[in-house]
LUMNUDO-106897 format. One record per residue: residue in three letters; x, y, z of N, C-alpha, C, O, CB in turn. Coordinates in steps of 0.001 Angstrom, whole numbers, padded with zeros to 6 digits, always signed. Glycine has a CB too. Example, Ala and Ser with C-alpha at 12.3 -4.5 7.8 and 13.67 -1.06 7.14 Angstrom:
2
ala+013190-005690+007800+012300-004500+007800+013200-003300+007800+014236-003319+008465+011308-004473+009046/ser+012850-002250+007080+013670-001060+007140+012900+000030+007870+013409+001138+008039+014084-000598+005725/
This chain:
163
unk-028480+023753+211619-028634+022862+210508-027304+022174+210277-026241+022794+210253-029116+023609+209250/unk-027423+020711+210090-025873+020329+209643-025685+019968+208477-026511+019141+208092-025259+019303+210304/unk-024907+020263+207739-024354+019999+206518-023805+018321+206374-023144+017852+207301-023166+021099+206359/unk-024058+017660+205422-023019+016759+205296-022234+017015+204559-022524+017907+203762-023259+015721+205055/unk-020920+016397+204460-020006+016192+203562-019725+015752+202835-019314+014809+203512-019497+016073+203646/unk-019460+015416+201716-019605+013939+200756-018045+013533+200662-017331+014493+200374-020385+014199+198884/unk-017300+012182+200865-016275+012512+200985-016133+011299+199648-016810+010271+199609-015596+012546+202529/unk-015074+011709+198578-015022+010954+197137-013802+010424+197358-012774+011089+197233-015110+011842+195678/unk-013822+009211+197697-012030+008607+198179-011768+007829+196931-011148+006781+196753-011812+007306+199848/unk-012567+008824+195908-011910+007311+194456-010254+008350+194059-010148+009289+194848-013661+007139+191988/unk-009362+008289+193266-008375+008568+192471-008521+008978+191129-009553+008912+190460-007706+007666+192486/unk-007595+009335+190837-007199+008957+189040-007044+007862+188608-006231+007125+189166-006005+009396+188472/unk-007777+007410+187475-007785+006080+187227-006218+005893+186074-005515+006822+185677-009503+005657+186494/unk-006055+004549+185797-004905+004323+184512-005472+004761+183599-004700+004611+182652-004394+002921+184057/unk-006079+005079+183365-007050+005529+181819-006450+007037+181468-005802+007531+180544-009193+005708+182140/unk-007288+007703+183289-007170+008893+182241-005508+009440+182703-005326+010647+182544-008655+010320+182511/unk-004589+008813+183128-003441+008772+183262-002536+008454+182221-001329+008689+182282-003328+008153+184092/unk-003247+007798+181043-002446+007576+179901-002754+008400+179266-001947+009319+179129-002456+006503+179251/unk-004124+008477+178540-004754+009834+177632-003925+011336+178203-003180+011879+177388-006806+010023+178013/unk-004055+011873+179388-003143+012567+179927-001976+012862+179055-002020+013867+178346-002810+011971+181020/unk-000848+012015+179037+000186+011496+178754+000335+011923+177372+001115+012760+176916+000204+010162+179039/unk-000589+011170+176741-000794+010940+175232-000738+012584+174914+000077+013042+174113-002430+010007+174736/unk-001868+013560+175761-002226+014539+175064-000624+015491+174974-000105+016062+174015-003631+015249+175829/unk-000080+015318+176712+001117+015879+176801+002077+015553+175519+002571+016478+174875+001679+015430+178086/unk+002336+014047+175154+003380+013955+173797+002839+014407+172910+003791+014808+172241+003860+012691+173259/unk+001942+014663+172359+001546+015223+171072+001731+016629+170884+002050+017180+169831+000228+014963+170826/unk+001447+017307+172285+001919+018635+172095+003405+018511+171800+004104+018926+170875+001627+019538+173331/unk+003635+017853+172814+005626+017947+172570+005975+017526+171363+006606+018378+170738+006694+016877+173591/unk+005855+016847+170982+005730+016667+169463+005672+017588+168030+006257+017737+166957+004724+016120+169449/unk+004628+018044+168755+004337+019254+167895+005363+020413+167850+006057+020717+166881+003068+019836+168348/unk+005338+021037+169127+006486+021870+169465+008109+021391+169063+009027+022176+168826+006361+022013+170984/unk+008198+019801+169055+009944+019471+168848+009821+019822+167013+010850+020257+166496+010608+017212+169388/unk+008756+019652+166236+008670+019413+165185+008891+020608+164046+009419+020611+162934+007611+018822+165233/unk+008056+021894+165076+008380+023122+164982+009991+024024+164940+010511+024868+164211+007673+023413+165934/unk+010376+023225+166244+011508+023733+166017+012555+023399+165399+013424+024245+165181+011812+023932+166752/unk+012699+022041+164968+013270+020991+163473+013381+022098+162330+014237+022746+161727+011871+019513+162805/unk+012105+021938+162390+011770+023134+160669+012239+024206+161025+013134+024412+160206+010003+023634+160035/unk+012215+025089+161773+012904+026333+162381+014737+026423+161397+015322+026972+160464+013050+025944+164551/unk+014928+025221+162739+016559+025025+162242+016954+024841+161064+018031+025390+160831+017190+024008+162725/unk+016162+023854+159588+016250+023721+158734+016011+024885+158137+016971+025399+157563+015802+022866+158531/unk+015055+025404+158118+014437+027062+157307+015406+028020+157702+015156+028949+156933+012726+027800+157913/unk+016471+028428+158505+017627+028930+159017+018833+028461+158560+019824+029160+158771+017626+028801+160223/unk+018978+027183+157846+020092+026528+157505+020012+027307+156059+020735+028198+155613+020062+024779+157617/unk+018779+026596+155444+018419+027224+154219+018854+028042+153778+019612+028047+152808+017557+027541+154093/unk+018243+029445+154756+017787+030834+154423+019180+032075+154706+019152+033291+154516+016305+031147+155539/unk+020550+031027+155321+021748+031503+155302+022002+031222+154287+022366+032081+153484+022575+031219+156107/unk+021870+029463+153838+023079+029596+152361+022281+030452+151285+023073+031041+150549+023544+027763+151438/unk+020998+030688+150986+020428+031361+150069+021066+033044+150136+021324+033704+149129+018834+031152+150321/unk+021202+033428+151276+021827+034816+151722+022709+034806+150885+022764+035485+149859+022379+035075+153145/unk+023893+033580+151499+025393+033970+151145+025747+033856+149213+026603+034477+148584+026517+032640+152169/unk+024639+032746+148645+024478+032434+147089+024227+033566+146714+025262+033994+146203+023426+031452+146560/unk+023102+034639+146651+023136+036010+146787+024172+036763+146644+024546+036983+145492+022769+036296+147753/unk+024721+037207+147488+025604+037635+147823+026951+037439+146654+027355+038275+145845+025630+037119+149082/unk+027384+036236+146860+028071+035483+145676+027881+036125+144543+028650+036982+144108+027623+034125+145443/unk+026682+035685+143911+026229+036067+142693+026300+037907+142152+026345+038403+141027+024747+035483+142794/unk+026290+038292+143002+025554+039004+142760+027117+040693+142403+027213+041765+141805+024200+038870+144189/unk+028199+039464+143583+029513+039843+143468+030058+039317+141999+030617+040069+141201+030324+039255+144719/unk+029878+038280+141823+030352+037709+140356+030051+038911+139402+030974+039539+138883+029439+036214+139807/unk+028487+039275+139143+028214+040316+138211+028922+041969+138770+029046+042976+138072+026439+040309+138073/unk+029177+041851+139765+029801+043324+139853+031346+042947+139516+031858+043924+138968+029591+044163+141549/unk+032297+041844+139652+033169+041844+138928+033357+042050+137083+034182+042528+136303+033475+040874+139409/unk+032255+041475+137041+032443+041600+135283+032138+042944+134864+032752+043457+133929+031367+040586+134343/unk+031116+043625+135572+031219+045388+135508+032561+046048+135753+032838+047164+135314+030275+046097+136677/unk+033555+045141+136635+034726+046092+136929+035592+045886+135958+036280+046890+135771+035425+045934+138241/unk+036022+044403+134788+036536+043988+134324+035661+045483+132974+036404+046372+132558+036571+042303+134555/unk+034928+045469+132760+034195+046402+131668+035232+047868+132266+036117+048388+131586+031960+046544+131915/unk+034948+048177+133259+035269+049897+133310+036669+049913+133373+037341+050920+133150+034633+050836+134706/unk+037374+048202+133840+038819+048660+133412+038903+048933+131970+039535+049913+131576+039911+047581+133741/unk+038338+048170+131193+038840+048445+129747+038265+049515+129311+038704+049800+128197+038605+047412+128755/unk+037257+050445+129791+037271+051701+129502+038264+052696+130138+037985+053826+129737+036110+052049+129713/unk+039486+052701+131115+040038+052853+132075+041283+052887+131339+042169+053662+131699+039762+051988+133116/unk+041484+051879+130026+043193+051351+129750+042796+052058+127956+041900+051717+127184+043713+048819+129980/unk+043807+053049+127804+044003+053659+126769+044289+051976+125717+044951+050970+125973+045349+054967+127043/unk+043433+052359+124534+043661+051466+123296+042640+050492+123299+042174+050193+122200+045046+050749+123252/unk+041999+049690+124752+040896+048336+125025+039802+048779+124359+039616+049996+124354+040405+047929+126689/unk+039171+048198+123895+037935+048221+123573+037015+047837+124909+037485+047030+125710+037785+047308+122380/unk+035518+048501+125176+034876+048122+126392+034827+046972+126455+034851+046485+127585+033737+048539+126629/unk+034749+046158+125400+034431+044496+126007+035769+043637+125751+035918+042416+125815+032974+043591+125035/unk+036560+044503+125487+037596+043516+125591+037562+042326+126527+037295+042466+127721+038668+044167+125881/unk+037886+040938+125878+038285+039996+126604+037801+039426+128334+038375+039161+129390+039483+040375+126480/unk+036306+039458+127759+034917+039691+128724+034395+038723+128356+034237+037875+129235+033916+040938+128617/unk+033792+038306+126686+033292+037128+126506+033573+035871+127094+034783+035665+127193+033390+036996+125526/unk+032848+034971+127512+032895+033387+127849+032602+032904+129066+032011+033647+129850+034108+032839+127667/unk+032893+031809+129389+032122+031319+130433+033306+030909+131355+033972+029948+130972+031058+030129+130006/unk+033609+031441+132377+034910+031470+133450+034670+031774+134732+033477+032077+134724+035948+032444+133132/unk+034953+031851+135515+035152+031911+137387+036063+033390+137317+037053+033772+136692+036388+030142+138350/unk+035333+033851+138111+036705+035176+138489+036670+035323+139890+035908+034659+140591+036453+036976+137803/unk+037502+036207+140356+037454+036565+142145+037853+037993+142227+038368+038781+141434+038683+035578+143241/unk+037431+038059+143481+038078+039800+143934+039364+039859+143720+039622+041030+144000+037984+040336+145590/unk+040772+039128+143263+042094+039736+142790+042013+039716+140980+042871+040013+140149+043536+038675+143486/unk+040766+039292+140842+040591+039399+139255+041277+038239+138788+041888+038415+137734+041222+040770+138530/unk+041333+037199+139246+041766+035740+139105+040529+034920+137795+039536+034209+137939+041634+034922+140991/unk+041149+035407+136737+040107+034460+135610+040479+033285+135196+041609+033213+134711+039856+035052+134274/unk+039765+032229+135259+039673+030984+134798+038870+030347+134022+037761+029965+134396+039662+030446+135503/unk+039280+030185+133003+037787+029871+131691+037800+028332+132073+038857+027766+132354+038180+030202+129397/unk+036706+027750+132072+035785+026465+132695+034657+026178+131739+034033+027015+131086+035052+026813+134257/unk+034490+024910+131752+033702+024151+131079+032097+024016+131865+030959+023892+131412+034523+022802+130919/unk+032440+024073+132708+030807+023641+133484+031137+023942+135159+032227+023965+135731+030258+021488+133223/unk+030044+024116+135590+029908+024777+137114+030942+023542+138131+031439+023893+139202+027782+024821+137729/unk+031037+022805+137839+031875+021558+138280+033034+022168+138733+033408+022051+139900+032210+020444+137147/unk+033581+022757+137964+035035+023118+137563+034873+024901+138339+035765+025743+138240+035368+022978+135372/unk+034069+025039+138778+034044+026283+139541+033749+026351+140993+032792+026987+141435+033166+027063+138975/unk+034556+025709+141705+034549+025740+143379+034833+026965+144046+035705+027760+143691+035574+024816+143979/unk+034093+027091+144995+034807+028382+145857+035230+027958+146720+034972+026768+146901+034122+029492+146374/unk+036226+028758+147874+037037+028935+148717+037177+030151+149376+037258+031327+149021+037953+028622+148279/unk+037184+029421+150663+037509+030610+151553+038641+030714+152215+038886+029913+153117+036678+030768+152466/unk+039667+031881+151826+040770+032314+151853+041381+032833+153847+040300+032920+154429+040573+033550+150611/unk+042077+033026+154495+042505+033735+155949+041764+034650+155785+041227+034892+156866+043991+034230+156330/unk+041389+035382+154938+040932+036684+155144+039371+036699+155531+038760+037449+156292+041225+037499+153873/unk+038882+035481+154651+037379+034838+154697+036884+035732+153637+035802+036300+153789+036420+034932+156264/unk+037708+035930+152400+037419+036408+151212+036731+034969+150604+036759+033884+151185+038791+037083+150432/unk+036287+035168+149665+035436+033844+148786+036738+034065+147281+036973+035035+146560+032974+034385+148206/unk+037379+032525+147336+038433+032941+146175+038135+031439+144931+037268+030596+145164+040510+033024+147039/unk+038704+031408+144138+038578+030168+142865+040060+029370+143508+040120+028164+143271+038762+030947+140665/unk+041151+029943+144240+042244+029196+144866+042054+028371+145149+041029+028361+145831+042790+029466+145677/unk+042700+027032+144973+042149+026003+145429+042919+025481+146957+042732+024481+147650+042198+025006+144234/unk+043776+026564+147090+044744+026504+148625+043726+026666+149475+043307+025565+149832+046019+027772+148981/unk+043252+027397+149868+042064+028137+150870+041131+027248+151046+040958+026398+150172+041300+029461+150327/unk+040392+027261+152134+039405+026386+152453+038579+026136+151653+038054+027008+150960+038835+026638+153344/unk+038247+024679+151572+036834+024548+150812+035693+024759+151274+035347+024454+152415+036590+023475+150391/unk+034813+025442+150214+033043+025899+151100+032675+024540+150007+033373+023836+149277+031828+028210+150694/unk+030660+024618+150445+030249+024181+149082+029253+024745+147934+028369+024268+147221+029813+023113+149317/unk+029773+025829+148101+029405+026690+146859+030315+026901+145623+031489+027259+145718+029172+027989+147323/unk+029642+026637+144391+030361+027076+143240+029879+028331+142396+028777+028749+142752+030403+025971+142393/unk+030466+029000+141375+030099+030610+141268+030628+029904+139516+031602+029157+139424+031293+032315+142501/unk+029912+030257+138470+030178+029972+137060+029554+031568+136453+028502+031841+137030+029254+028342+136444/unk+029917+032481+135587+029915+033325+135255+029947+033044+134032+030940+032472+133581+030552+033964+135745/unk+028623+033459+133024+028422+033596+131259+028650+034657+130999+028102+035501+131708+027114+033364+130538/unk+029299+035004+130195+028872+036440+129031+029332+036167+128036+030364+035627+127638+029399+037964+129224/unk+027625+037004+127241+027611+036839+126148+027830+038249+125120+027123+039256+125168+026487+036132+126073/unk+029006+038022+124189+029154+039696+123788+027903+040015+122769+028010+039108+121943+030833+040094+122863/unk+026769+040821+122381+026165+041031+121547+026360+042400+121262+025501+043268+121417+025087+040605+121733/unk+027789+042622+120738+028280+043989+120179+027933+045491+120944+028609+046468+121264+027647+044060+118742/unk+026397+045079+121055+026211+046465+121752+026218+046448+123154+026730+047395+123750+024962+047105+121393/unk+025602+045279+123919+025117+044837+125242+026269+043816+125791+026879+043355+124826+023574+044094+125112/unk+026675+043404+126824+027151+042420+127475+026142+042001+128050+025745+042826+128872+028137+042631+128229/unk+025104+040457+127971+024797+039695+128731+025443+038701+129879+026076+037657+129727+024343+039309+128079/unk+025166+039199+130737+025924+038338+131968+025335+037735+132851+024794+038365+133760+026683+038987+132752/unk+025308+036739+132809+024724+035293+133863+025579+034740+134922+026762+034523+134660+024483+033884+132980/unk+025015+034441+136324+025839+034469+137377+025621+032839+137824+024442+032576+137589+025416+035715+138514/unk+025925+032320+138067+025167+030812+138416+025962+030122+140022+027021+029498+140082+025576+029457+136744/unk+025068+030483+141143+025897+029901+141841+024931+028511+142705+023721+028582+142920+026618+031133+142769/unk+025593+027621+142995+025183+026363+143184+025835+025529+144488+026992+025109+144514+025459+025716+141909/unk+025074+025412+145318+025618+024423+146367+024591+023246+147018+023437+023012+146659+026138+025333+147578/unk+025018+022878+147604+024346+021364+147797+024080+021130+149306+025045+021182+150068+025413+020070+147235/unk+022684+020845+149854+022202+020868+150955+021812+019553+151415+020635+019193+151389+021290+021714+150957/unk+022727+018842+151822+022723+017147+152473+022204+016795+151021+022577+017692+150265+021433+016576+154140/unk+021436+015761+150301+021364+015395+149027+020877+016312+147998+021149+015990+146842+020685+014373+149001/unk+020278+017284+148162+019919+018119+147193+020265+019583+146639+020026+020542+147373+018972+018114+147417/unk+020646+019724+145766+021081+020612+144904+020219+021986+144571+019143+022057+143977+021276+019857+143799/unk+020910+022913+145059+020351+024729+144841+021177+025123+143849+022232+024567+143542+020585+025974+146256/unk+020731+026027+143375+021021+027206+142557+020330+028384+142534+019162+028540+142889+021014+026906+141432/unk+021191+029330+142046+020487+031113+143262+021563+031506+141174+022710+031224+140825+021954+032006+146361/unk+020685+032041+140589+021069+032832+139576+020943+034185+139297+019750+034370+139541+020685+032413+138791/unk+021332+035090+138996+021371+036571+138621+022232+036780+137399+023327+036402+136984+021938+037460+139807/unk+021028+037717+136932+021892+038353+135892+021560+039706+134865+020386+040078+134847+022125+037265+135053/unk+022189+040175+134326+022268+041787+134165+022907+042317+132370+023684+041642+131697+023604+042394+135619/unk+022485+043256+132081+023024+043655+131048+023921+044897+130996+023537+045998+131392+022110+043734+130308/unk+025280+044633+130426+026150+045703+130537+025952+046378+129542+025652+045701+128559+027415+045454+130673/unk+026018+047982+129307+026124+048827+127634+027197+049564+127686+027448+050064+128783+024860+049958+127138/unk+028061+049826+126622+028565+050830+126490+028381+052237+126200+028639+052841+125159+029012+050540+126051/unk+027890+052662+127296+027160+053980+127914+028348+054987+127813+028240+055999+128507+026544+053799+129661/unk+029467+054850+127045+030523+056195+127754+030380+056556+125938+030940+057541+125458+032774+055706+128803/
């Protein structure tokens, strides 16, 4: 018995050579678009870390500024705690008007300082307390700026005189 063969000498036409094409960029597309947002959601999700972090150091300074003055024969616990100022890990206080006036810096050591010698970051750190005789209210406010738009990452805590 013989078989024939059928032999199909047509090609790929321009048609489906573009659609092709088309379907290929759209994936790529998709995938470049993915990884855009990736990089951005990573840009983000560091400075939110490090604002954290910040903050969160601001309120453990004003706890240390508290246990010194339980620490120094004669202070009262809240001694000279009230108001709204910038501090740093050498206990560098600066009373300030508005978060403006509270830049951070990063020092050789890559300490975070209020110095204005040390590198500039763009995060600022503004620290409230409020004395209500029995409690210290303390508000942490730190704020930096991501190509045009403006974050803020806040914490905050109540101190007592527990001794």
């Amino acid at each position: 018995m013989k078989s024939k063969i059928i032999k199909n000498n047509s090609g790929i036409s321009i048609l489906e050579v573009v659609v092709a094409m088309m379907i290929i960029t759209m994936g790529m597309v998709g995938v470049l678009s993915l990884v855009i947002q990736n990089v951005k959601a990573q840009y983000i999700n560091k400075n939110v870390l490090i604002a954290s972090g910040l903050a969160q150091e601001g309120l453990e300074l004003v706890r240390n500024a508290r246990d010194l003055n339980w620490l120094t024969p004669g202070n009262d616990w809240n001694k000279d705690i009230a108001g709204t100022y910038t501090i740093d890990y050498g206990r560098h206080i600066n009373i300030v008007n508005s978060i403006d006036e509270a830049r951070l810096y990063i020092d050789n050591d890559g300490f975070y300082t209020h110095t204005a010698t040390a590198a500039a970051t763009n995060f600022y750190r503004l620290i409230t307390v409020v004395d209500n005789s029995e409690y210290l209210d303390i508000k942490c406010v730190v704020r930096w700026k991501d190509g045009m738009e403006n974050h803020n990452y806040t914490a905050a805590t109540y101190l007592y005189n527990w001794r």
